[in-house]
C-alpha positions as CSV (number, residue, x, y, z in Angstrom):
1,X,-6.6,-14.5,-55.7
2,X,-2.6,-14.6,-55.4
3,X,-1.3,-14.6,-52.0
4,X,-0.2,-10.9,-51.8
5,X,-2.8,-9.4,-52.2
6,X,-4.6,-11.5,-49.7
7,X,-2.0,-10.4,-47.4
8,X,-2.1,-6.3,-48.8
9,X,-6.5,-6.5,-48.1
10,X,-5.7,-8.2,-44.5
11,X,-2.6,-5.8,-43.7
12,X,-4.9,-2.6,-45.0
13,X,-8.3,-4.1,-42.8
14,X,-6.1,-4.4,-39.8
15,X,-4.5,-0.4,-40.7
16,X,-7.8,0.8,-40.8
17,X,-9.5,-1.4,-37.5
18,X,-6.8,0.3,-35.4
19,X,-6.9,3.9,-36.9
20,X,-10.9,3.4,-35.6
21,X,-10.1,2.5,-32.6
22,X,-7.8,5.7,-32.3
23,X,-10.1,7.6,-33.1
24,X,-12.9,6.3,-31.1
25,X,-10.6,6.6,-28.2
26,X,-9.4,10.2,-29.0
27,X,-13.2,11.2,-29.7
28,X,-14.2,9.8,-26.0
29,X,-11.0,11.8,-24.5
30,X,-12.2,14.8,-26.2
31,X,-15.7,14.9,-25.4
32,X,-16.1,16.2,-21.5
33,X,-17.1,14.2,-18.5
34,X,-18.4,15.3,-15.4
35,X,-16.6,13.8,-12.6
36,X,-15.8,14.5,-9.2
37,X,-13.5,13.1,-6.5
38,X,-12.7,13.9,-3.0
39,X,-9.0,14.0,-1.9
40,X,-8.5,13.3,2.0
41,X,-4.7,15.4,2.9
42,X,-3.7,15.7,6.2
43,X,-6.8,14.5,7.8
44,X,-8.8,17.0,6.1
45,X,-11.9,15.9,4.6
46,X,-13.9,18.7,2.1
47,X,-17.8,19.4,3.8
48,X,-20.2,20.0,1.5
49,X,-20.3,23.3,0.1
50,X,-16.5,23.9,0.7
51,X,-14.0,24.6,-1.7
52,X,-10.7,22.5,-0.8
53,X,-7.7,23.2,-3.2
54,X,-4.9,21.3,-1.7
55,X,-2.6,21.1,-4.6
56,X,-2.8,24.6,-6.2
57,X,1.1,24.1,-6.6
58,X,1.7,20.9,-8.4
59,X,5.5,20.2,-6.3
60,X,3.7,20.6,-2.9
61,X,0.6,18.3,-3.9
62,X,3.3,15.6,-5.2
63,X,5.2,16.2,-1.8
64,X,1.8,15.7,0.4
65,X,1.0,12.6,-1.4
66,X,4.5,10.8,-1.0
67,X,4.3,11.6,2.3
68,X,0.8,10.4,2.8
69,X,1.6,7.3,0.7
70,X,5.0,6.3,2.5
71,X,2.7,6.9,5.8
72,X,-0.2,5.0,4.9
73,X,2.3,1.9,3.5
74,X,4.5,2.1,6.4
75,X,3.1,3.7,9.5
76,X,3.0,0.3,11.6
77,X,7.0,-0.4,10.7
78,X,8.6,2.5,11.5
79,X,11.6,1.8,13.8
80,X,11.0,4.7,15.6
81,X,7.3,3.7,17.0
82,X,8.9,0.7,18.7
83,X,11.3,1.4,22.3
84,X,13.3,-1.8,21.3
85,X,14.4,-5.0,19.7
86,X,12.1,-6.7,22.6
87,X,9.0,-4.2,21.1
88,X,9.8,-4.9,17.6
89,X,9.7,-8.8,18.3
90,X,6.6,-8.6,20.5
91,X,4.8,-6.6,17.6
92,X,5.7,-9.4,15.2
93,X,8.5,-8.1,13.4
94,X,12.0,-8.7,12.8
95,X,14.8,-6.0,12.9
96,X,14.8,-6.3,8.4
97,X,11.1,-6.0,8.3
98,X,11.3,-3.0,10.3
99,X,11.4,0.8,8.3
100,X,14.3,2.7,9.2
101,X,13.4,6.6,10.3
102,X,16.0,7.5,7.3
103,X,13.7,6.0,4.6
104,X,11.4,8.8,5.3
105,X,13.8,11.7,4.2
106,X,14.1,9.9,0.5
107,X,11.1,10.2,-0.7
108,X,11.3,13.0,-3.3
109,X,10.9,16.5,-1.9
110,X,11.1,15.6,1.8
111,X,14.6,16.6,2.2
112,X,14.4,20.3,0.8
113,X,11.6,20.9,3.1
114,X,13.6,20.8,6.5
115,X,16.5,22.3,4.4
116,X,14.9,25.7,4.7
117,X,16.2,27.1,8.5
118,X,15.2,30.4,8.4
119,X,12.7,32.7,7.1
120,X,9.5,30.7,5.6
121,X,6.4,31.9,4.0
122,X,2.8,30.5,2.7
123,X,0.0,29.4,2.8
124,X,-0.9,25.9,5.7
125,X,-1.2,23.2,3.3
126,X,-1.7,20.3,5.7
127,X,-1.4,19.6,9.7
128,X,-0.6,15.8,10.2
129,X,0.0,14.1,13.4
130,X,3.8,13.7,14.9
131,X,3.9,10.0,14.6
132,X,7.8,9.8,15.8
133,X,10.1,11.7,18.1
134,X,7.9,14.6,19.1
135,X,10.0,17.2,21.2
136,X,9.2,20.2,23.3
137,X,5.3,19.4,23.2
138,X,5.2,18.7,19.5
139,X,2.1,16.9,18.6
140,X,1.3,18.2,15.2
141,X,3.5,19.6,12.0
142,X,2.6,22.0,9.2
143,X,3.4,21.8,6.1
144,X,3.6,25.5,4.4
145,X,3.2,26.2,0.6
146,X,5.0,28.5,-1.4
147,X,6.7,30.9,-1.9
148,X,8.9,29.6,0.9
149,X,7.6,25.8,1.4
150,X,9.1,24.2,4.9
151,X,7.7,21.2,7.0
152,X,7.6,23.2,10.6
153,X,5.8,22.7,14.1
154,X,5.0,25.4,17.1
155,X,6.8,24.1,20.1
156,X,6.1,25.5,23.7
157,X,9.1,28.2,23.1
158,X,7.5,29.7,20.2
159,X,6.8,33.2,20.0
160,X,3.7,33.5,17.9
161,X,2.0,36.8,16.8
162,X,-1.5,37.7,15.3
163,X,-4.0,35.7,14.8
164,X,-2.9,32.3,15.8
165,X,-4.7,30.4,13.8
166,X,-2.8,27.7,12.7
167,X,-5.4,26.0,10.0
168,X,-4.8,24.8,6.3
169,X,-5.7,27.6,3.9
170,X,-4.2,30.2,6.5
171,X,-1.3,32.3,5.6
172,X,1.7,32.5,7.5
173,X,5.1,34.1,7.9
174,X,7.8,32.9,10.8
175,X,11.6,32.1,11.1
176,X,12.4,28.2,12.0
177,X,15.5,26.9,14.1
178,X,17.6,23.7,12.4
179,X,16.4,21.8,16.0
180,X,14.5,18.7,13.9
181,X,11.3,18.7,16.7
182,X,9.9,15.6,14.9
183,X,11.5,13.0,13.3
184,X,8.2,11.5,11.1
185,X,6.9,13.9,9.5
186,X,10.3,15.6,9.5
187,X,10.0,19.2,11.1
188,X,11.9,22.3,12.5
189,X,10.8,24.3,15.6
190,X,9.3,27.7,14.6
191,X,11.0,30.3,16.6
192,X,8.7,33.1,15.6
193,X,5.2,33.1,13.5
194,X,2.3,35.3,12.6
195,X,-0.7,34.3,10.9
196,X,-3.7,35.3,8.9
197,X,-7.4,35.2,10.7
């Protein structure tokens, strides 16, 4: 047989092994599999029987996540866990391998969060921990959905109506201060809230 069309029957052989395989693959992302996964935000673990949506709104559910991931990566190296040079050295570190506070306000989203003094309104997405630079009895900060999404915590001079039940899944509406009342996760004091039941 010449040589070309050796090379044409290999060249068409190869053509048609990959279209197979293309379509194998698109027939196995076509056909539906049952699958099931369980999403821990915020501490919050689903029970059994319990519906948890925690990224009905695709911007907040990336937000959560960088914020969980950048935590989860760099909890132990955060400057602001550590009093002092002396701390930092005694935990094993060096001033470069320690995370500045600042790194936390670039991951994407972060920053238009505690941009929002004022009026705020949503649904509790998540409650994580103050890890850094808690003021005025700050322990835990909320992170509220849309329509007006904010990072916020309730201080000891909030004024705070209703229900108060400050849980993920609860609705709430309130006014925030610019006073930054935790520095990781970033939050404003609430002055005033109200909440669902």
């Amino acid at each position: 047989m010449p040589l070309k069309i050796v090379c044409i029957i290999k060249l068409m052989t190869r053509l048609i092994a990959s279209l197979l395989i293309f379509v194998f693959l698109g027939v196995l992302l076509l056909v539906p599999i049952p699958t099931s996964a369980i999403i821990k935000i915020g501490g919050v673990t689903p029970k059994s029987g319990f519906t948890f949506k925690p990224c009905a709104d695709l911007t907040s559910c990336a937000i959560i996540i960088g914020i969980q991931v950048f935590l989860t990566l760099f909890e132990g190296k955060l400057k602001c866990l550590f009093g002092s040079e002396q701390d930092i050295f005694k935990a094993g570190l060096t001033p470069q391998t320690v995370i500045q506070d600042s790194a936390y306000d670039s991951i994407a989203g972060v920053k238009s969060l505690t941009d929002t003094q004022g009026n705020f309104g949503g649904q509790i997405l998540t409650k994580q921990k103050c890890k850094c630079g808690g003021k005025l009895g700050v322990k835990e900060v909320m992170m509220i959905g849309p329509p007006r999404r904010t990072m916020v915590a309730v201080t000891s001079g909030t004024k705070v109506y209703d229900y108060r039940s400050f849980q993920p899944g609860n609705w709430v509406l309130g006014r925030s201060t610019g006073q930054v009342v935790c520095r990781i996760p970033k939050a404003l004091m609430i002055e005033e809230i109200g909440t669902s039941k």
